[in-house]
C-alpha positions in Angstrom: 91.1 41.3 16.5 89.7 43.8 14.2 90.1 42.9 11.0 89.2 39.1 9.3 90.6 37.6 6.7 87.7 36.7 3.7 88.3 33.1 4.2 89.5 31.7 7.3 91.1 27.8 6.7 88.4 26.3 3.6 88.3 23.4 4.5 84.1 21.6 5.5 77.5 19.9 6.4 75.1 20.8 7.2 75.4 24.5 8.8 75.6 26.8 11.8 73.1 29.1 12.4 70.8 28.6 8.8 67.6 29.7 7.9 67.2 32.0 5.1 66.3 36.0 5.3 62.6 35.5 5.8 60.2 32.8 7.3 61.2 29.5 8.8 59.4 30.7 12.3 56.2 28.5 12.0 58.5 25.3 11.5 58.2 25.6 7.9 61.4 24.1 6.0 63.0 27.3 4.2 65.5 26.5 1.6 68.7 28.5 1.9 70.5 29.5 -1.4 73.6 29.1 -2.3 75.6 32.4 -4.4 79.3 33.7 -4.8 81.8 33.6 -1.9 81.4 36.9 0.3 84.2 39.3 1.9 84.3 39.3 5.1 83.2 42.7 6.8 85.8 44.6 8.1 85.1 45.2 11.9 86.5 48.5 13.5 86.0 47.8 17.3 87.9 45.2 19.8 86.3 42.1 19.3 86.4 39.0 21.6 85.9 35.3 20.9 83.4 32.8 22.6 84.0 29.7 22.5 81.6 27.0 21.0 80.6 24.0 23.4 81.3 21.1 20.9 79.2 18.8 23.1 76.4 20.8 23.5 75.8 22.0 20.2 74.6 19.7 17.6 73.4 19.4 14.3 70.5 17.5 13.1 69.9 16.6 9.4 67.2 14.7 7.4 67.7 13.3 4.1 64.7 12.0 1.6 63.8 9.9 -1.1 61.0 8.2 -2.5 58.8 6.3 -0.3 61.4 7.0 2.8 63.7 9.7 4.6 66.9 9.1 6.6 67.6 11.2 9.5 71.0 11.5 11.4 73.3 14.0 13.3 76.7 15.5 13.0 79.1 17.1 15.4 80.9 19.6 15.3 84.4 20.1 15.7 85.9 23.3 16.6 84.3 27.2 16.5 83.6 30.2 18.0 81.8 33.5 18.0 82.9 37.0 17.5 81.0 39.8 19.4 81.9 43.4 19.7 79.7 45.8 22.2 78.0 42.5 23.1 76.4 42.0 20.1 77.7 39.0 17.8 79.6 40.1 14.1 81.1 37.2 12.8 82.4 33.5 13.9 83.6 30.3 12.2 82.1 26.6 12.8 84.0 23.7 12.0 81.9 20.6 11.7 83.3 17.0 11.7 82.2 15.9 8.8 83.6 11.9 9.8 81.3 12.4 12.9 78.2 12.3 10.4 75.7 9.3 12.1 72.3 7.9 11.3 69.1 7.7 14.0 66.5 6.1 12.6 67.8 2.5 10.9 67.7 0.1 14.2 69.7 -2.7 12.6 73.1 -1.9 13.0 74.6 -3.7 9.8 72.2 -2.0 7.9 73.1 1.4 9.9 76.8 0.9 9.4 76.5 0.5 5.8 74.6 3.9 5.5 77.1 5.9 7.2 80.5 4.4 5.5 78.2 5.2 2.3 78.0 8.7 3.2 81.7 9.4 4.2 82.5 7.7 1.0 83.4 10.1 -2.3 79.8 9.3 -3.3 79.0 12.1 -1.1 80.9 13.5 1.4 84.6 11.9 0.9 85.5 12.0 4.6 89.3 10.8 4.0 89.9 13.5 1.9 87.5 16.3 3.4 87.2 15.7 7.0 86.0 19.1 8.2 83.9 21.2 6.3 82.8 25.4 7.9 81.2 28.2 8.3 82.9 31.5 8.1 80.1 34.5 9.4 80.7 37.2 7.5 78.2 40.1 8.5 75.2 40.2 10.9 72.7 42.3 11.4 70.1 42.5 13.6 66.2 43.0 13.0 66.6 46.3 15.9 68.8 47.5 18.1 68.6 44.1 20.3 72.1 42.3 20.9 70.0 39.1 21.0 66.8 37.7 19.3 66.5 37.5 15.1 69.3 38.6 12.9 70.2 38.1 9.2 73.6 36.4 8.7 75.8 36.3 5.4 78.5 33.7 5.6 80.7 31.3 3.4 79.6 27.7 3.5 82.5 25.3 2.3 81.7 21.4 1.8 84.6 19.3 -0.3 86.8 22.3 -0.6 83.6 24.2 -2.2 82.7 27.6 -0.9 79.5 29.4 -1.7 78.3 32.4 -0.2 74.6 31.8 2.5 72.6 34.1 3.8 69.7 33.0 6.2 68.3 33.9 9.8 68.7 32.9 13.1 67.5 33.0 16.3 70.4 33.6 19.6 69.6 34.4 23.0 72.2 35.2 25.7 71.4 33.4 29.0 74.0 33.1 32.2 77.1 33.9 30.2 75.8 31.6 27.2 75.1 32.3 23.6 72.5 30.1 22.2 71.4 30.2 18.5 69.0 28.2 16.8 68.6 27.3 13.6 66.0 25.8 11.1 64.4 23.9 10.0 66.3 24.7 6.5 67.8 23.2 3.8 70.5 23.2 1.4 71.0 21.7 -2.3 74.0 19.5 -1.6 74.9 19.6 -5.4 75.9 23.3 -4.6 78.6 21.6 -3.2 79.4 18.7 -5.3 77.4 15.8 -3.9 75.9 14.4 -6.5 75.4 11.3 -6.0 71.8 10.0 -6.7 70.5 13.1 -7.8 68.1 13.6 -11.0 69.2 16.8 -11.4 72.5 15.5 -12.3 71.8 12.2 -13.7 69.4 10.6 -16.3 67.3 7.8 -16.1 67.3 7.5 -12.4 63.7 6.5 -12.2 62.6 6.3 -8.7 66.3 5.8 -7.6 67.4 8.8 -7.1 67.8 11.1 -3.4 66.1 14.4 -2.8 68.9 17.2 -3.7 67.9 19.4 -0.4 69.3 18.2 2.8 67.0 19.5 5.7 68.8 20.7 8.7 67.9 21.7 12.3 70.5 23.5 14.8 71.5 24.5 18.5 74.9 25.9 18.8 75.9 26.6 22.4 78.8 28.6 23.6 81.1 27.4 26.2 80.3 29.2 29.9 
Protein backbone atom coordinates (compact mmCIF):
# COMPACT_ATOMS: atom_id res chain seq x y z
CA UNK A 1 0.00 0.00 0.00
CA UNK A 2 1.59 3.24 -0.92
CA UNK A 3 -0.71 5.65 -1.59
CA UNK A 4 -4.05 6.59 0.85
CA UNK A 5 -6.99 7.88 -0.07
CA UNK A 6 -7.82 11.48 2.00
CA UNK A 7 -10.72 10.00 3.67
CA UNK A 8 -10.88 6.41 4.32
CA UNK A 9 -14.97 5.30 5.15
CA UNK A 10 -16.35 8.78 7.30
CA UNK A 11 -18.25 7.44 9.26
CA UNK A 12 -17.40 8.03 13.83
CA UNK A 13 -15.51 9.83 20.19
CA UNK A 14 -13.44 10.51 21.71
CA UNK A 15 -9.90 9.83 19.83
CA UNK A 16 -6.92 7.70 19.12
CA UNK A 17 -3.76 8.83 19.93
CA UNK A 18 -4.72 12.84 21.08
CA UNK A 19 -2.86 15.34 22.77
CA UNK A 20 -2.18 18.44 21.03
CA UNK A 21 1.55 19.69 19.52
CA UNK A 22 2.94 20.76 22.79
CA UNK A 23 2.43 19.98 26.64
CA UNK A 24 0.08 17.47 28.07
CA UNK A 25 3.32 15.48 29.71
CA UNK A 26 2.86 16.71 33.39
CA UNK A 27 -0.91 15.32 33.27
CA UNK A 28 -2.11 18.72 32.43
CA UNK A 29 -5.47 18.45 30.22
CA UNK A 30 -4.48 20.04 26.76
CA UNK A 31 -7.33 21.00 24.63
CA UNK A 32 -6.98 19.75 21.04
CA UNK A 33 -8.39 22.00 18.23
CA UNK A 34 -10.44 21.27 15.71
CA UNK A 35 -9.61 22.91 11.78
CA UNK A 36 -10.29 21.89 8.05
CA UNK A 37 -10.25 18.25 6.89
CA UNK A 38 -6.50 17.27 5.90
CA UNK A 39 -5.06 15.26 2.79
CA UNK A 40 -3.65 12.43 3.45
CA UNK A 41 0.23 12.34 2.90
CA UNK A 42 1.20 10.48 0.05
CA UNK A 43 3.64 7.63 1.26
CA UNK A 44 6.36 6.37 -1.30
CA UNK A 45 7.69 3.23 0.47
CA UNK A 46 5.94 -0.40 1.12
CA UNK A 47 3.96 -0.03 3.99
CA UNK A 48 2.42 -2.73 6.28
CA UNK A 49 -0.52 -2.82 8.60
CA UNK A 50 -0.73 -3.69 12.40
CA UNK A 51 -3.46 -4.59 13.61
CA UNK A 52 -5.22 -2.86 16.66
CA UNK A 53 -6.14 -5.19 19.78
CA UNK A 54 -9.79 -4.00 20.24
CA UNK A 55 -9.76 -5.53 23.70
CA UNK A 56 -6.81 -4.20 24.89
CA UNK A 57 -7.03 -0.73 23.84
CA UNK A 58 -9.48 1.53 25.41
CA UNK A 59 -10.71 4.77 25.67
CA UNK A 60 -11.47 6.75 28.75
CA UNK A 61 -13.53 9.96 28.77
CA UNK A 62 -14.79 12.45 31.39
CA UNK A 63 -17.58 14.71 31.01
CA UNK A 64 -18.40 17.96 33.46
CA UNK A 65 -20.89 20.14 34.61
CA UNK A 66 -21.66 22.22 37.41
CA UNK A 67 -21.19 20.87 40.74
CA UNK A 68 -20.39 17.20 39.12
CA UNK A 69 -18.46 15.23 36.28
CA UNK A 70 -19.44 11.91 34.61
CA UNK A 71 -16.81 9.61 33.66
CA UNK A 72 -17.14 6.55 31.28
CA UNK A 73 -15.35 4.48 28.60
CA UNK A 74 -15.68 3.48 25.02
CA UNK A 75 -14.45 0.74 22.78
CA UNK A 76 -13.31 0.60 19.94
CA UNK A 77 -14.16 -1.24 17.02
CA UNK A 78 -11.90 -1.95 14.31
CA UNK A 79 -8.20 -0.19 13.27
CA UNK A 80 -4.85 -0.45 12.48
CA UNK A 81 -1.54 1.16 12.07
CA UNK A 82 0.52 1.91 9.10
CA UNK A 83 4.44 1.77 9.48
CA UNK A 84 7.01 1.97 6.83
CA UNK A 85 10.96 1.35 7.78
CA UNK A 86 9.53 0.60 11.25
CA UNK A 87 8.43 3.80 11.96
CA UNK A 88 4.49 4.52 12.13
CA UNK A 89 2.94 7.06 9.06
CA UNK A 90 -0.59 6.74 9.18
CA UNK A 91 -3.54 4.35 10.54
CA UNK A 92 -7.32 4.51 10.94
CA UNK A 93 -9.37 3.88 14.41
CA UNK A 94 -12.83 2.92 14.34
CA UNK A 95 -14.50 3.46 17.70
CA UNK A 96 -17.93 1.98 18.64
CA UNK A 97 -19.62 4.70 19.34
CA UNK A 98 -22.91 2.30 20.81
CA UNK A 99 -20.16 0.79 23.14
CA UNK A 100 -20.07 4.27 24.98
CA UNK A 101 -20.60 3.28 29.09
CA UNK A 102 -20.59 5.11 32.28
CA UNK A 103 -18.23 4.24 35.64
CA UNK A 104 -18.97 6.25 38.23
CA UNK A 105 -23.13 6.28 38.84
CA UNK A 106 -23.54 2.87 41.09
CA UNK A 107 -27.30 2.68 40.66
CA UNK A 108 -27.97 1.07 37.70
CA UNK A 109 -31.37 2.64 36.69
CA UNK A 110 -29.87 5.79 37.12
CA UNK A 111 -26.69 4.43 35.00
CA UNK A 112 -28.89 3.11 32.27
CA UNK A 113 -30.66 6.25 31.84
CA UNK A 114 -27.31 8.21 31.28
CA UNK A 115 -26.02 6.10 28.63
CA UNK A 116 -29.46 5.64 26.42
CA UNK A 117 -29.21 9.56 26.97
CA UNK A 118 -26.00 9.74 25.29
CA UNK A 119 -26.55 7.33 22.29
CA UNK A 120 -29.67 9.31 21.77
CA UNK A 121 -29.59 12.34 18.90
CA UNK A 122 -29.19 14.61 21.90
CA UNK A 123 -25.66 13.76 21.47
CA UNK A 124 -24.27 11.14 19.87
CA UNK A 125 -27.25 9.47 17.75
CA UNK A 126 -25.98 5.90 17.90
CA UNK A 127 -28.83 4.40 15.47
CA UNK A 128 -27.83 6.57 12.98
CA UNK A 129 -23.93 7.05 13.66
CA UNK A 130 -22.71 3.89 15.10
CA UNK A 131 -19.03 4.27 14.43
CA UNK A 132 -17.22 7.37 14.39
CA UNK A 133 -12.75 7.47 13.28
CA UNK A 134 -9.72 8.47 13.03
CA UNK A 135 -7.87 8.66 9.81
CA UNK A 136 -3.73 9.54 10.65
CA UNK A 137 -2.77 11.49 8.15
CA UNK A 138 1.04 12.52 8.72
CA UNK A 139 3.46 11.80 11.60
CA UNK A 140 6.41 13.06 12.51
CA UNK A 141 8.62 12.37 14.93
CA UNK A 142 10.50 14.76 17.59
CA UNK A 143 14.12 12.83 16.14
CA UNK A 144 15.14 10.25 14.33
CA UNK A 145 13.52 7.60 16.93
CA UNK A 146 10.86 5.13 15.36
CA UNK A 147 9.27 5.26 18.88
CA UNK A 148 8.80 7.82 21.73
CA UNK A 149 6.98 11.50 21.05
CA UNK A 150 5.66 12.43 17.65
CA UNK A 151 3.22 15.10 16.23
CA UNK A 152 0.16 13.48 14.46
CA UNK A 153 -2.31 15.35 11.98
CA UNK A 154 -5.45 13.37 11.36
CA UNK A 155 -9.19 13.64 10.46
CA UNK A 156 -11.58 13.24 13.30
CA UNK A 157 -15.21 12.37 12.14
CA UNK A 158 -18.16 12.30 14.86
CA UNK A 159 -21.97 12.25 13.17
CA UNK A 160 -20.66 12.18 9.70
CA UNK A 161 -18.56 15.50 10.76
CA UNK A 162 -14.88 15.63 9.83
CA UNK A 163 -12.46 18.13 11.14
CA UNK A 164 -8.95 18.12 10.71
CA UNK A 165 -6.57 17.33 14.66
CA UNK A 166 -3.38 17.64 15.23
CA UNK A 167 -1.91 16.71 18.76
CA UNK A 168 0.92 14.40 20.27
CA UNK A 169 1.48 11.13 21.45
CA UNK A 170 3.49 8.97 23.09
CA UNK A 171 4.20 4.95 21.31
CA UNK A 172 6.64 2.62 22.34
CA UNK A 173 7.31 -0.69 20.62
CA UNK A 174 7.75 -3.65 23.07
CA UNK A 175 7.77 -7.60 22.07
CA UNK A 176 6.22 -7.14 18.64
CA UNK A 177 3.59 -4.54 20.22
CA UNK A 178 2.86 -0.96 19.42
CA UNK A 179 1.62 0.94 22.39
CA UNK A 180 0.56 4.68 22.18
CA UNK A 181 -0.77 6.69 24.76
CA UNK A 182 -2.73 9.47 24.76
CA UNK A 183 -3.86 12.48 27.03
CA UNK A 184 -5.14 13.61 29.12
CA UNK A 185 -6.91 16.00 26.22
CA UNK A 186 -9.96 17.28 25.25
CA UNK A 187 -12.09 18.08 22.46
CA UNK A 188 -15.16 20.66 22.03
CA UNK A 189 -17.87 18.23 21.04
CA UNK A 190 -19.88 21.10 19.33
CA UNK A 191 -17.02 20.87 16.60
CA UNK A 192 -18.92 18.04 15.93
CA UNK A 193 -22.44 18.78 16.34
CA UNK A 194 -23.28 17.79 19.95
CA UNK A 195 -24.89 20.38 21.22
CA UNK A 196 -26.85 19.41 23.46
CA UNK A 197 -26.68 21.39 26.84
CA UNK A 198 -24.12 23.61 25.86
CA UNK A 199 -24.13 27.56 26.61
CA UNK A 200 -22.22 28.18 23.86
CA UNK A 201 -25.15 27.18 21.81
CA UNK A 202 -28.03 27.95 23.81
CA UNK A 203 -29.45 30.86 25.98
CA UNK A 204 -30.66 30.96 29.21
CA UNK A 205 -29.25 27.66 30.38
CA UNK A 206 -28.42 28.95 33.82
CA UNK A 207 -26.59 26.34 35.65
CA UNK A 208 -28.04 23.65 33.27
CA UNK A 209 -25.91 23.40 30.94
CA UNK A 210 -22.69 20.62 30.26
CA UNK A 211 -19.05 21.67 29.88
CA UNK A 212 -18.45 21.84 25.86
CA UNK A 213 -14.81 19.93 26.26
CA UNK A 214 -14.93 16.23 26.58
CA UNK A 215 -11.63 15.09 28.40
CA UNK A 216 -10.11 11.97 27.11
CA UNK A 217 -7.33 9.53 28.18
CA UNK A 218 -5.96 6.62 25.77
CA UNK A 219 -4.02 3.30 25.40
CA UNK A 220 -4.15 1.83 21.98
CA UNK A 221 -2.44 -1.60 21.74
CA UNK A 222 -1.63 -3.43 18.65
CA UNK A 223 -2.40 -7.06 18.21
CA UNK A 224 0.96 -9.42 18.72
Amino acid sequence: MQKRSMFSILTLMVSFIMASCSGGGDGSIVEVKAGSPQEVESISKTTSLLQIDTVASLVNWIGNKPGGSHTGTLKLQSGYLEYADQQLVGGRIVFNMSSIANTDISDSESRIRLETHLKSPDFFNTVRFATSDLVITKVNFSDSNKSGECIVSGNLTIKGITKGIVFSSRVEVSGGQVTAHVGPISINRTDWGVNYGSKSIFDNLKDKFIDDNIEITVVLKTVK
